[in-house]
N, C-alpha and C positions, 0 to 999 in steps of 0.2 A: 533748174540747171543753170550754173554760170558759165559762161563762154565767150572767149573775146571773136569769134566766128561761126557761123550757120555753115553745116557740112549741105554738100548737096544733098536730094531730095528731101531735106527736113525745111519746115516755116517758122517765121515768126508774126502772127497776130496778134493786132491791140487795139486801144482804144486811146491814144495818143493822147488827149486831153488830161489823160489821168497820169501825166511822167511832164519833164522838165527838163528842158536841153541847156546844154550852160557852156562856156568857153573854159579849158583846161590849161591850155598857153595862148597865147595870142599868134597869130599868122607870123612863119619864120622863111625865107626866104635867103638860101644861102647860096653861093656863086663861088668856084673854084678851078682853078689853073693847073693845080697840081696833083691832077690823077693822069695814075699811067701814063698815056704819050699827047694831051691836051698841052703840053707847053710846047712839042716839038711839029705838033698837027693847029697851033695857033684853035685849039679847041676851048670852051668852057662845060663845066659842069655847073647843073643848079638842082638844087634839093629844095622843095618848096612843103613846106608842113604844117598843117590847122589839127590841135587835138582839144577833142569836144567830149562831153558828158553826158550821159541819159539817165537820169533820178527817176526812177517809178516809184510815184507813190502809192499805188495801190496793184500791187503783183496780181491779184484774182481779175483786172484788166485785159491779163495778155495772155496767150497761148502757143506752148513751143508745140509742135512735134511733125510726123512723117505723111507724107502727101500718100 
């Protein structure tokens, strides 16, 4: 099953050595004035975001399902 999220009551087991984690973008960190009432409330906004990867190489490693 692919899915970018685990619903409640269901798992995800594995054997981690058998997958490969990797960096997607590099660390973003943005900073902003202009939302809604942040310029007239002397407010900031910050949006801060890391997107990463999970390569399994050997799928018969892991285990979805319902507790």
């Amino acid at each position: 099953m692919i899915t970018n999220s685990i619903s409640a009551g269901r798992f995800l087991l594995g054997d981690f050595s058998k997958a490969m984690t990797g960096d997607r973008m590099d660390a973003t960190v943005d900073i902003s004035e202009h939302h809604d009432q942040n310029w007239t409330k002397n407010l900031l906004t910050i949006l801060c975001e890391m997107r990463g990867c999970l390569a399994v190489t050997r799928p018969s490693a892991f285990r979805y399902g319902a507790f």
